[in-house]
C-alpha positions as CSV (number, residue, x, y, z in Angstrom):
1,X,87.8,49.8,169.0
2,X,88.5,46.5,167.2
3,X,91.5,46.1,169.0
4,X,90.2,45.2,172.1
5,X,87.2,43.6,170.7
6,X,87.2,40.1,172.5
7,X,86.2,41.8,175.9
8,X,84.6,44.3,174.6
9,X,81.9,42.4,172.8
10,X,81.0,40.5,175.9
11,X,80.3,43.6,177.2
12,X,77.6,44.2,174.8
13,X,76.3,41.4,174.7
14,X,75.8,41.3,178.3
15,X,73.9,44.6,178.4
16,X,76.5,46.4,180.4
17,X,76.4,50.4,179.8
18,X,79.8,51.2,178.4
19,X,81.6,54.1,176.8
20,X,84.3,53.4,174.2
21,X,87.2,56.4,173.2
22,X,88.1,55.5,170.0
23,X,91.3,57.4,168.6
24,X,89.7,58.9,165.0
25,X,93.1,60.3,163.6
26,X,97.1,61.3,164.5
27,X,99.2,64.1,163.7
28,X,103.0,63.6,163.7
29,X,104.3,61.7,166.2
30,X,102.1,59.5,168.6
31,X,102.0,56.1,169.9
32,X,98.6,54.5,168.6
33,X,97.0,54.6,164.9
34,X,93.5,55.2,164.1
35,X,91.2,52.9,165.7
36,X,92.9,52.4,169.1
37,X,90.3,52.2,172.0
38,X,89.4,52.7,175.5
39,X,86.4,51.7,177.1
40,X,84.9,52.4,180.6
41,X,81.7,50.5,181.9
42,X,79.3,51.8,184.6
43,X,81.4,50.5,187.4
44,X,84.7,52.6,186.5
45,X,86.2,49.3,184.9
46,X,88.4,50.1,181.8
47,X,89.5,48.4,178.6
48,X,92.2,49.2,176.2
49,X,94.5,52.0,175.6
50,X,94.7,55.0,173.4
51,X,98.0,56.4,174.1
52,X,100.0,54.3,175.9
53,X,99.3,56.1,179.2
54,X,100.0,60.2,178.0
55,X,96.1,61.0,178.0
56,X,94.1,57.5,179.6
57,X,93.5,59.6,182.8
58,X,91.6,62.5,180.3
59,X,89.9,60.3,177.8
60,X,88.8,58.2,180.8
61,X,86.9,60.8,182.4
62,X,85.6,62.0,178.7
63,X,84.2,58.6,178.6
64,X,82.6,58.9,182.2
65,X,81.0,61.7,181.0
66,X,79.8,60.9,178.1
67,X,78.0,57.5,179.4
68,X,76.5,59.8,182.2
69,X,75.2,62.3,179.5
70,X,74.5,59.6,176.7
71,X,76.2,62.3,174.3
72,X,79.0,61.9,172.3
73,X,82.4,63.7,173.1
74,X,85.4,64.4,171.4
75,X,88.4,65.6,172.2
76,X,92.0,66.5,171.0
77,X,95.1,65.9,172.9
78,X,98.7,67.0,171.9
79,X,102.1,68.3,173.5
80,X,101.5,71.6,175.1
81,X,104.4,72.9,176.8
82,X,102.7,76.0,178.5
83,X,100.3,74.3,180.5
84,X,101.7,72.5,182.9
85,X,98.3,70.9,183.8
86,X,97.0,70.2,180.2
87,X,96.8,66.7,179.3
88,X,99.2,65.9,175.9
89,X,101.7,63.4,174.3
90,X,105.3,63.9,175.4
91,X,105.9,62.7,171.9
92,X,105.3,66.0,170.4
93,X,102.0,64.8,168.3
94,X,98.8,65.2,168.8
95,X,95.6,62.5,168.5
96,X,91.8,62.9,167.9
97,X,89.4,61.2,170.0
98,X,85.6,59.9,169.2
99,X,84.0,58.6,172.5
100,X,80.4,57.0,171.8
101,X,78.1,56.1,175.1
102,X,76.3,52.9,174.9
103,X,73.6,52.4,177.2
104,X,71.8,49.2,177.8
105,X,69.1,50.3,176.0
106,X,71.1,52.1,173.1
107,X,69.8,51.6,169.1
108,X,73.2,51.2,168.1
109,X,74.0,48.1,170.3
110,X,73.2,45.8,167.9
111,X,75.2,46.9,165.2
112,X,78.2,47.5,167.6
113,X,77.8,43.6,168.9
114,X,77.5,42.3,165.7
115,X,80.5,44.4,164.2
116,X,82.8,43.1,167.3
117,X,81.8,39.7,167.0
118,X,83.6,40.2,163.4
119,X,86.5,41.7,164.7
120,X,86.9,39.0,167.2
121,X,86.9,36.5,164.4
122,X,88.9,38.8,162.4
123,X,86.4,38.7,159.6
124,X,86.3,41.3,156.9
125,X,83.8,44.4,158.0
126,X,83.4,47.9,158.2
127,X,81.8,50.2,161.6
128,X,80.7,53.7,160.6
129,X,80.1,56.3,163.3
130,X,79.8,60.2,162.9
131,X,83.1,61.6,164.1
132,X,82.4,65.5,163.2
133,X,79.4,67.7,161.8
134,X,76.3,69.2,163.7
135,X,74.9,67.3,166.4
136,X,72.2,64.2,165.1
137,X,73.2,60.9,163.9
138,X,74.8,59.2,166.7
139,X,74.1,55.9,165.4
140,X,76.0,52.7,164.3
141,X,76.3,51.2,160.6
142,X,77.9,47.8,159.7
143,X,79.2,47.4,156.2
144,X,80.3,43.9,155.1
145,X,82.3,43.3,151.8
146,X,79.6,43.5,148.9
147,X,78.1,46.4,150.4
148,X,75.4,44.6,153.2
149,X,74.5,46.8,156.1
150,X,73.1,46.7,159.2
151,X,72.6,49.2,161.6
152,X,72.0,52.8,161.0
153,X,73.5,56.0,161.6
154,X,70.3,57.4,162.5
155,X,70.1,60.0,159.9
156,X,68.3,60.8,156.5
157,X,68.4,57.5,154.2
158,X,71.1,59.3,151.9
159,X,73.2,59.2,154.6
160,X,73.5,55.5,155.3
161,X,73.4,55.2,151.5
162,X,76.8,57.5,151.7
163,X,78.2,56.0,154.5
164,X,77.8,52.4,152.6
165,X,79.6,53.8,149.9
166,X,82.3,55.1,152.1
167,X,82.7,52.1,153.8
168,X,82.9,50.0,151.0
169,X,86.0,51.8,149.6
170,X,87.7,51.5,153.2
171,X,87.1,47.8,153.0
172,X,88.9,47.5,149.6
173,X,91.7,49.5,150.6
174,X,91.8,47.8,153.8
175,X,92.2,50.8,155.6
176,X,90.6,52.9,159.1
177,X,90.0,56.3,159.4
178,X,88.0,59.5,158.6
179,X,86.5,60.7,156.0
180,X,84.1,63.8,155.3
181,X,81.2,63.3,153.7
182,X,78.7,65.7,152.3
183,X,75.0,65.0,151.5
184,X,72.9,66.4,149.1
185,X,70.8,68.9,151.7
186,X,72.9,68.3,154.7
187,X,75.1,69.5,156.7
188,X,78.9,68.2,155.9
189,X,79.5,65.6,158.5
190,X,82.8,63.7,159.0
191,X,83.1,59.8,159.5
192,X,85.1,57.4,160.8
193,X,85.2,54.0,159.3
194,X,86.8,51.4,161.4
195,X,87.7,48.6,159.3
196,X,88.2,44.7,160.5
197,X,90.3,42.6,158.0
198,X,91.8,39.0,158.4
199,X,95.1,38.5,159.6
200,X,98.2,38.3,157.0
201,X,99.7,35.6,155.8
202,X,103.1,34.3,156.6
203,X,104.1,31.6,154.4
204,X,107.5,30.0,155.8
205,X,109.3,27.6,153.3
206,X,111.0,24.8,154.4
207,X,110.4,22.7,157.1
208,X,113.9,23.8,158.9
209,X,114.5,24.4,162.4
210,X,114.7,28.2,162.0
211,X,111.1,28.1,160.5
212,X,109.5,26.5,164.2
213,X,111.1,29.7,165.5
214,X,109.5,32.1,162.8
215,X,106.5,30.4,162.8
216,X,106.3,31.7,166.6
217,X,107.4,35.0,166.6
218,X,104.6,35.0,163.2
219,X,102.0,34.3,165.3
220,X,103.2,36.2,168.2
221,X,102.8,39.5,165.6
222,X,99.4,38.5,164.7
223,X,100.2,36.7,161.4
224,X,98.1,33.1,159.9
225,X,101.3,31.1,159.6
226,X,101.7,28.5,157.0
227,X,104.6,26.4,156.8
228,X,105.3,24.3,153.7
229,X,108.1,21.8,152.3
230,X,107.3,18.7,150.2
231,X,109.7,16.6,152.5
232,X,106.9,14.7,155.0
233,X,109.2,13.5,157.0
234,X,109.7,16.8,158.1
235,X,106.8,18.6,157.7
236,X,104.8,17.7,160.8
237,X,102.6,19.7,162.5
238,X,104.4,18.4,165.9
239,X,107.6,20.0,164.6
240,X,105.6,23.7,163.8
241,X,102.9,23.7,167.1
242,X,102.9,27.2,166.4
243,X,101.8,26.9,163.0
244,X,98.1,27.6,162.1
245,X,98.8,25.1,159.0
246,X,101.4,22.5,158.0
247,X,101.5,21.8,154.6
248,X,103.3,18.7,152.5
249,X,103.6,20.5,149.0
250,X,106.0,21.9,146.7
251,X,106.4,25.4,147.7
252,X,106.2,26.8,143.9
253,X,102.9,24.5,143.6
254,X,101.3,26.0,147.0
255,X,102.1,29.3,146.1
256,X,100.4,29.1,143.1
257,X,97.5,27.9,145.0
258,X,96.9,30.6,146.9
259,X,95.5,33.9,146.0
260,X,97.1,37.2,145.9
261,X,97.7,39.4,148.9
262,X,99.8,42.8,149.1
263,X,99.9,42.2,152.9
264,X,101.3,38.4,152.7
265,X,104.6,37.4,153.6
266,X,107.0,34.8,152.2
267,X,110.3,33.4,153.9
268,X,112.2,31.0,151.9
269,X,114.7,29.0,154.1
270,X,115.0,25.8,152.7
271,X,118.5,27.2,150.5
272,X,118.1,24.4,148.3
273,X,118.0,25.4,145.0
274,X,115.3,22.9,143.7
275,X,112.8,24.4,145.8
276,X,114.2,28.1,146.4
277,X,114.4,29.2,142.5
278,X,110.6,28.1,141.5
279,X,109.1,29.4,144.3
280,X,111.1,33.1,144.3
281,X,110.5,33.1,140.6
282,X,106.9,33.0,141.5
283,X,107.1,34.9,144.2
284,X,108.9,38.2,143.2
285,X,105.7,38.5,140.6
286,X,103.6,39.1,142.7
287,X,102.6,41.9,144.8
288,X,103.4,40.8,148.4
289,X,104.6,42.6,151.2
290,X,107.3,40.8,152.0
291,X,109.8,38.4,150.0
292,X,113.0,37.2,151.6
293,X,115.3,34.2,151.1
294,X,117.6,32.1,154.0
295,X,121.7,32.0,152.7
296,X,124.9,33.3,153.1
297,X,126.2,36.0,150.9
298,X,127.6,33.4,148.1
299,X,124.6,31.7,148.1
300,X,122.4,34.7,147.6
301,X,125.2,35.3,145.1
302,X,124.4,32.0,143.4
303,X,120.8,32.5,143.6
304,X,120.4,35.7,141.9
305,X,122.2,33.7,139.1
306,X,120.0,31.1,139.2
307,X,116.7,33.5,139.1
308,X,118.0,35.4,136.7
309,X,118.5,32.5,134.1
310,X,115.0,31.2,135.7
311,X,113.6,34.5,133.6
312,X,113.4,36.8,137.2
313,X,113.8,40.7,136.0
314,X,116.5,43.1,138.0
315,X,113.3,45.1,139.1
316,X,111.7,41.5,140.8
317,X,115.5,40.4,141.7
318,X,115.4,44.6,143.7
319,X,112.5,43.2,146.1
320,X,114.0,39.7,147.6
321,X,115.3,40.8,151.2
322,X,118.6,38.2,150.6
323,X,120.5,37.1,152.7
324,X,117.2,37.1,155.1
325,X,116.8,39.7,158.7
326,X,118.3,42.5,160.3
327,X,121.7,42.5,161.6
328,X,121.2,41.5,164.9
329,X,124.3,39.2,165.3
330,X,121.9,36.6,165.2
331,X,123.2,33.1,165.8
332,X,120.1,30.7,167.5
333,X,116.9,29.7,165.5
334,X,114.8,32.1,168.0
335,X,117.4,35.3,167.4
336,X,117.6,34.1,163.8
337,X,113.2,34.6,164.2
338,X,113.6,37.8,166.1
339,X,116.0,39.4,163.1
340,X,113.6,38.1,160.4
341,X,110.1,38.9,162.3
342,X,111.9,42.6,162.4
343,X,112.6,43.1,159.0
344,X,109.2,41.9,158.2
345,X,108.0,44.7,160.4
346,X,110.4,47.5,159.2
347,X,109.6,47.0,155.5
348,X,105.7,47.0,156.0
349,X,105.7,50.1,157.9
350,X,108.5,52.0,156.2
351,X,110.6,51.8,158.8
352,X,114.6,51.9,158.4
353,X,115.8,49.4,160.5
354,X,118.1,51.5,162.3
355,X,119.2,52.2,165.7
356,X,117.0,54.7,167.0
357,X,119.3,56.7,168.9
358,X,121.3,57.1,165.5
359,X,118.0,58.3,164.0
360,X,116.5,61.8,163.2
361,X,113.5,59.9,161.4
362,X,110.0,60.2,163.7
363,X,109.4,57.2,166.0
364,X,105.7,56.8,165.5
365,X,105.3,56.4,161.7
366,X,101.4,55.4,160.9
367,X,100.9,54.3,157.0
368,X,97.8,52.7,155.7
């Protein structure tokens, strides 16, 4: 339910009853990951999405029913081709719902409020609800990094003690979903851990026209956008409104800065070789999402030469996305953006870059 956690929090914090869906896992082929959300208030007013419009109508009226009843519901919906009433994905997957009531006067409202007041400010925490198992806990635990909690999921003390633990390993990985759990003396239950985790990076070198257009279609995609060049003259934050910081630096020297993240992005686009071949060096060492390079094909050509005799490795060389994008036939700064934001997005997710009419592979591909 993070996703939609700016209005939802004001919800609880005004004391509004509210029931929230919250999609707990997918099989094959469906439209939202783990985590999307739909909530529905007292009044019939709804937030949020689950399936892009296959099953709202369904997990809506789950959700009335379950802040009528103050039970939890869950439900599964997927394709089903001989019932011409049933609710299901036309995608051909199928999708696991968790829908938690929370009346005004609900014990887990705090911990809920407090956990979407750090989603909202996309701070690093974990939400633990009981997805599965005998009826009982129907609380709401808070995990922060270090292992802090707050809230409860109204069980024994070993469970909270579990959950903890199985939060804290979500948080590391970075990663929402469920998980069973069995306690000592209990029944087995199953959880899922909703996890909140700052944006990623995207670190745009050189203070070049194209970059003002990547820096917007970063932040349109949710990215913290740094842009960096050592040349002030250019690298103004006038130039790059869209930035969330404009730095005067070296890019090599900023980049060693800054602190390792496996979901960080790096564009190069200065092709200048003073400031492309330290910062790649750097760069292809260490474990980032994304590493590409601005140039035609002879200057990639040049620069692998130069990276190589800088002490780059063919397996570090096998990671630089050069020249930069997708072929989109790109010719303005904001297609130029649009190519190089979609490559971004194919290599994180696995996806091909292809034409999807041309492709056999499944739309809706949901990694960690």
């Amino acid at each position: 339910m993070f996703d939609i956690a700016t209005d939802l929090r004001a919800w609880c914090h005004d004391g509004r009853p509210f029931a929230v869906a919250t999609v707990t896992a997918v099989h094959g082929s469906a439209p939202r990951a783990p985590g999307a959300a739909l909530a529905v208030d007292a009044d019939g007013t709804a937030l949020g999405s689950v399936s892009g419009g296959c099953v709202e109508a369904a997990v809506y009226e789950l959700c009335r029913e379950a802040l009528d009843s103050g039970v939890p519901r869950t439900g599964s919906f997927g394709y089903d081709d001989g019932d011409a009433f049933a609710a299901g994905l036309t995608c051909g997957g199928s999708l696991d719902v968790l829908v938690t009531p929370v009346p005004a006067d609900a014990p887990a409202r705090p911990a809920l409020a407090a956990a979407l007041d750090a989603a909202a400010a996309r701070a690093e925490a974990a939400l633990v609800r009981v997805a599965g198992g005998p009826e009982g806990p129907v609380g709401a635990l808070l995990v922060t990094p270090g292992g802090d909690a707050f809230g409860t999921l109204g069980g024994a003390d070993a469970l909270d003690r579990a959950a903890v633990a199985e939060a804290t390993r979500a948080l590391a990985a970075g990663r929402t979903g469920a998980a069973p759990l069995a306690v000592d003396g209990a029944a087995p239950l199953t959880l899922f851990v909703e996890v909140s985790v700052p944006p990623p990076r995207l670190l745009i070198f050189g203070a070049v026209d194209f970059a003002a257009a990547l820096a917007s279609a970063g932040a349109f995609l949710g990215h913290r956008v740094t842009v960096c060049d050592a040349r002030p003259v250019f690298t103004t934050p006038a130039r790059f409104p869209a930035a969330h910081e404009v730095v005067v630096d070296w890019p090599h020297r900023y980049l060693d800065a800054q602190a390792s993240d496996p979901r960080t992005a790096v564009c190069v686009l200065t092709h200048e070789e003073r400031f492309d071949v330290p910062v790649l060096t750097r760069a292809l060492r260490l474990p980032l999402a994304y590493v590409g390079a601005m140039g035609s094909r002879r200057t990639h050509e040049d620069r692998l030469r130069r990276l190589r005799d800088a002490g780059s490795t063919e397996a570090e060389l096998a990671r630089l996305r050069s020249p930069i994008g997708l072929d989109l036939g790109a010719r303005t700064p904001q297609e130029t953006a649009l190519s190089i934001a979609a490559e971004i997005v194919a290599v994180t997710h696995g996806g091909s870059g292809a034409p999807l009419t041309d492709s056999t592979r499944p739309i809706h591909q949901h990694t960690p």
